[in-house]
C-alpha positions in Angstrom: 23.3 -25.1 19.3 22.6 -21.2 19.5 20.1 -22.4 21.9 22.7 -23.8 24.1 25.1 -20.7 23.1 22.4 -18.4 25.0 22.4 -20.5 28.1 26.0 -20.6 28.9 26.9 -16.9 27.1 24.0 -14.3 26.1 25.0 -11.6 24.0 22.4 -9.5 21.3 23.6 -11.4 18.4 22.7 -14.8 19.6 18.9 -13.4 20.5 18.7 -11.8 17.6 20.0 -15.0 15.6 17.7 -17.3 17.7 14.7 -14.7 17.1 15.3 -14.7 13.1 15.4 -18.1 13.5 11.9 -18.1 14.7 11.0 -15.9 12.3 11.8 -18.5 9.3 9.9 -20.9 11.3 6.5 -18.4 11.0 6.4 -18.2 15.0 6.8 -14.3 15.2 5.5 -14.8 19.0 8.8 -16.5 19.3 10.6 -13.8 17.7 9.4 -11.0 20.4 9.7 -13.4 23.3 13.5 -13.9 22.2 13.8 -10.1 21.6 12.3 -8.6 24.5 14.1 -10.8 26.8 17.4 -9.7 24.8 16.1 -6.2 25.9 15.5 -6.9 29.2 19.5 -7.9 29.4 20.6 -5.2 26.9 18.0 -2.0 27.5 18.2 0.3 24.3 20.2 -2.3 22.0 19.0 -0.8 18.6 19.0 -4.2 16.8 16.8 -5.2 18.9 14.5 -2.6 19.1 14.4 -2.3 15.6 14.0 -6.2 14.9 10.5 -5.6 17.2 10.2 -3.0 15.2 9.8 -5.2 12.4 8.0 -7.8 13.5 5.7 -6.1 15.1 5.3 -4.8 11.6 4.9 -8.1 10.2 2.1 -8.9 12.1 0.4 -6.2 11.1 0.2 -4.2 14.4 1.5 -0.8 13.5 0.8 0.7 16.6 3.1 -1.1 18.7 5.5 -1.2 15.7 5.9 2.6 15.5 6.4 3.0 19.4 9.5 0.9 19.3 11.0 3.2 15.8 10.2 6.2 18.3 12.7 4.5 20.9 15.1 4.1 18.2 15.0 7.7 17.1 15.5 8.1 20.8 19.0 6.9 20.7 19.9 7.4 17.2 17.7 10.5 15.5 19.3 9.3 11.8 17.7 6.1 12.3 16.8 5.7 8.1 14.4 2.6 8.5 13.5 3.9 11.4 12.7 7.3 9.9 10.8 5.6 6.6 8.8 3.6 8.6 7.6 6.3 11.1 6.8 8.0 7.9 4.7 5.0 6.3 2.7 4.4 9.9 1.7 8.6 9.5 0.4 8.5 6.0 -1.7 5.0 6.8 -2.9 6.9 10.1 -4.1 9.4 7.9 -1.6 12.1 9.1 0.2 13.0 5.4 1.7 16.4 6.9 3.5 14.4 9.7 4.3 12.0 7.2 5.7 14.3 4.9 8.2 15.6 7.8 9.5 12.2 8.2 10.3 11.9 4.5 11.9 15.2 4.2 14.0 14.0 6.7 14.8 11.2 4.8 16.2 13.5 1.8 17.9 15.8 4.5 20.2 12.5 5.3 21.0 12.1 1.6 18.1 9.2 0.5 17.3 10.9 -2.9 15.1 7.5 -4.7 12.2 7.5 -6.7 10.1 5.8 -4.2 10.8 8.8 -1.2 9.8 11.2 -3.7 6.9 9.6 -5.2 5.9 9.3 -1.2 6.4 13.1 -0.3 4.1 13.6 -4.0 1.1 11.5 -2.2 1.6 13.2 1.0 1.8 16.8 -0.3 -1.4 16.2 -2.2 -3.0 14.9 0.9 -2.0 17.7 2.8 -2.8 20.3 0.7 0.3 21.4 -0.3 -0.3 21.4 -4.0 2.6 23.0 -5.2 4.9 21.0 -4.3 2.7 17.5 -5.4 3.8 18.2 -9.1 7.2 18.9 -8.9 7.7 15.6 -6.2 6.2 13.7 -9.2 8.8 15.1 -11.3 11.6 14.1 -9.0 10.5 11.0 -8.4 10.0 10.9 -12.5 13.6 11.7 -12.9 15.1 9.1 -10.7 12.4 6.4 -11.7 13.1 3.4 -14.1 11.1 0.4 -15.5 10.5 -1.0 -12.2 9.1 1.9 -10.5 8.0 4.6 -12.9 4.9 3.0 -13.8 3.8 3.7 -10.1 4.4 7.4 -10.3 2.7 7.8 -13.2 -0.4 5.6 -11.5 0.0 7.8 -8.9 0.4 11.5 -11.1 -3.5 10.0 -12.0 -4.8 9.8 -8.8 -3.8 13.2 -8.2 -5.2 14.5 -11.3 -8.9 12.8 -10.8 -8.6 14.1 -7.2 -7.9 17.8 -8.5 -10.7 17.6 -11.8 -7.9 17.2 -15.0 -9.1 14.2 -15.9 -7.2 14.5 -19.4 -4.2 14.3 -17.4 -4.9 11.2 -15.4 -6.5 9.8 -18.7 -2.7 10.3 -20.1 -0.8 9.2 -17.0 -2.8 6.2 -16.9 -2.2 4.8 -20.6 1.4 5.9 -19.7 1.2 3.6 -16.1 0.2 0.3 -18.1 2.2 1.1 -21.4 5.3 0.5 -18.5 3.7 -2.2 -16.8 1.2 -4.0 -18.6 0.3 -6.5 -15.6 -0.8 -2.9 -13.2 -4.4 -4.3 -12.2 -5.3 -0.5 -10.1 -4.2 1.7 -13.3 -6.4 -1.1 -15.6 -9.5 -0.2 -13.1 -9.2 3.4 -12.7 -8.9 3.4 -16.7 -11.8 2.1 -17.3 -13.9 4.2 -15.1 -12.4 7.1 -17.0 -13.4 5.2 -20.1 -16.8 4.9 -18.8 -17.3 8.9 -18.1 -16.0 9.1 -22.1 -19.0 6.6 -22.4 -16.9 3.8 -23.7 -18.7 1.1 -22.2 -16.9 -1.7 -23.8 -13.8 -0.5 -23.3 -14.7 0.1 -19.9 -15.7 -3.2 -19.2 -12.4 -5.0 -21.1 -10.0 -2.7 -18.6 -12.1 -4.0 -15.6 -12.1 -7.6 -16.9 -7.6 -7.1 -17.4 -7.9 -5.6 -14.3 -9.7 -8.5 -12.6 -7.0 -10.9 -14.1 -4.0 -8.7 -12.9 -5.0 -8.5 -9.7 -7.8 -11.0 -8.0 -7.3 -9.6 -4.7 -9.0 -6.8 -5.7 -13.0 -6.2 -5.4 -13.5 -2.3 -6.9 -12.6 -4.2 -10.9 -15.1 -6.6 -10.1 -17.5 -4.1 -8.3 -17.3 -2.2 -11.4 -17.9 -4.3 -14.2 -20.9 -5.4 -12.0 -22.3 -2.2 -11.7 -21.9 -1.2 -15.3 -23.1 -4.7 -16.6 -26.4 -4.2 -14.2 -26.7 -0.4 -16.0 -26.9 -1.9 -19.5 -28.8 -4.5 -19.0 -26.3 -7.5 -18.5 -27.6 -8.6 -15.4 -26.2 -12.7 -15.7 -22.8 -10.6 -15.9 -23.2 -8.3 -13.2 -24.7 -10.5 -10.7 -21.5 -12.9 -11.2 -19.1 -10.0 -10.8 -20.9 -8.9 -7.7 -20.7 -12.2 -6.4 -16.8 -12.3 -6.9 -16.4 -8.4 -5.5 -18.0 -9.9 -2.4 -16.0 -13.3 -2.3 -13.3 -10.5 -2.2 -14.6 -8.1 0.4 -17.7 -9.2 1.9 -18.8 -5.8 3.7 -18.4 -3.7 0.6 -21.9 -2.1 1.3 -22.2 -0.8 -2.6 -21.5 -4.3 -3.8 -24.7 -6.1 -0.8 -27.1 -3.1 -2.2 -26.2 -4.2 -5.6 -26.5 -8.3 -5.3 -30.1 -7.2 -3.4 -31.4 -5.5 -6.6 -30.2 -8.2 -8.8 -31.9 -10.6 -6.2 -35.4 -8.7 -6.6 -34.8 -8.6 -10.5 -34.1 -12.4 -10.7 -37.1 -13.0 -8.1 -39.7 -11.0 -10.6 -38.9 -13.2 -13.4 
């Protein structure tokens, strides 16, 4: 029907219908086809370029996802997902000051969240801009709530290993899973903290919660592998590495690791 609607009358809601459409379907190739031709008849028609913007996102190519949020901010400079998501493509290009000018734009409009705060904290630290990293935190403290504080306070840890207080991101971190028990990252970096304490055991019980939490991730399992191998536990560690690989198979610490336990199970 919308098919035939496009034949006999185009207009940018029918492409953009037909395109999310296609989008439902999982054929995003679809979706551009359907978008770029609704360009080609309607040059600069923000829903458009923004839905590009989005699937281009979607299919994980960044790069031509960001160029069509710059046309947007072309045409309309107070673009807010346009804005945010310029911001996100920055700090994952590794460019946190450029980043940090997109989300202090953002607060400039009136977005005042936890999550743009907790952002503008990460990309202050990143930057260098240390001053302002802690009072972001704080911010983004104030306007957090179950769902989201647990992240900041994950986050206020990283920050604290990266800067030496490791009391403080020992603190934040028992804070981070006292929220959210199920947060498999805060579980990980917990136990490596645990480990510097020398609290093996413990150290080894966050990396095995933090293997159940999250299984899509290898540095729990890399971990407990390593740490198993130091204290002797090689059946353990040789199992973990094998899963850390299963996970990421060119994590280089994890092949040097599974090539000693090789040698050690060849000698016996």
């Amino acid at each position: 029907m919308l098919q035939s609607s496009l034949e006999l009358h185009q207009s940018v809601d029918t492409y953009l219908e037909l395109g999310q459409i296609a989008v439902r379907q999982d054929q995003p190739g679809k979706a551009i086809e359907l978008y770029t031709k609704g360009l080609m008849k309607f040059p600069n028609e923000l829903p458009l370029l923004v839905s590009l913007g989005r699937i281009y996102d979607l299919i994980n190519d960044p790069l031509k996802s960001s160029d069509f949020y710059k046309r947007v901010l072309s045409i309309e400079s107070c673009n807010v997902e346009s804005i945010a998501s310029l911001a996100s493509f920055h700090f994952y290009t590794d460019q946190p000051e450029v980043a940090l000018r997109f989300y202090r734009r953002l607060a400039q409009l009136g977005v005042n969240n936890s999550e743009l705060w907790n952002n503008m904290g990460l990309c202050s630290y990143y930057s260098g801009q240390y001053d302002l990293t802690l009072s972001c935190f704080e911010k983004a403290l104030e306007l957090a709530d179950d769902s989201n504080s647990a992240e900041v306070w994950y986050n206020i840890a990283h920050v604290a290993i990266g800067t030496g207080d490791l009391n403080l991101a020992y603190e934040s971190l028992k804070v981070a899973i006292s929220i959210d028990p199920n947060h498999a990252e805060a579980f990980n970096n917990l136990g490596v903290l645990e480990l510097r304490k020398g609290n093996v055991e413990q150290a080894k019980a966050n990396f095995a919660m933090s293997s159940r939490q999250g299984p899509f991730l290898f540095e729990p399992a890399y971990n407990n592998g390593l740490t198993s191998y130091r204290i002797g536990e090689y059946q353990d560690s040789y199992v973990s590495v094998q899963t850390a690989l299963e996970i990421y198979p060119d994590h280089s610490d994890s092949q040097e690791l599974l090539k000693l336990l090789r040698k050690f199970f060849a000698r016996d």
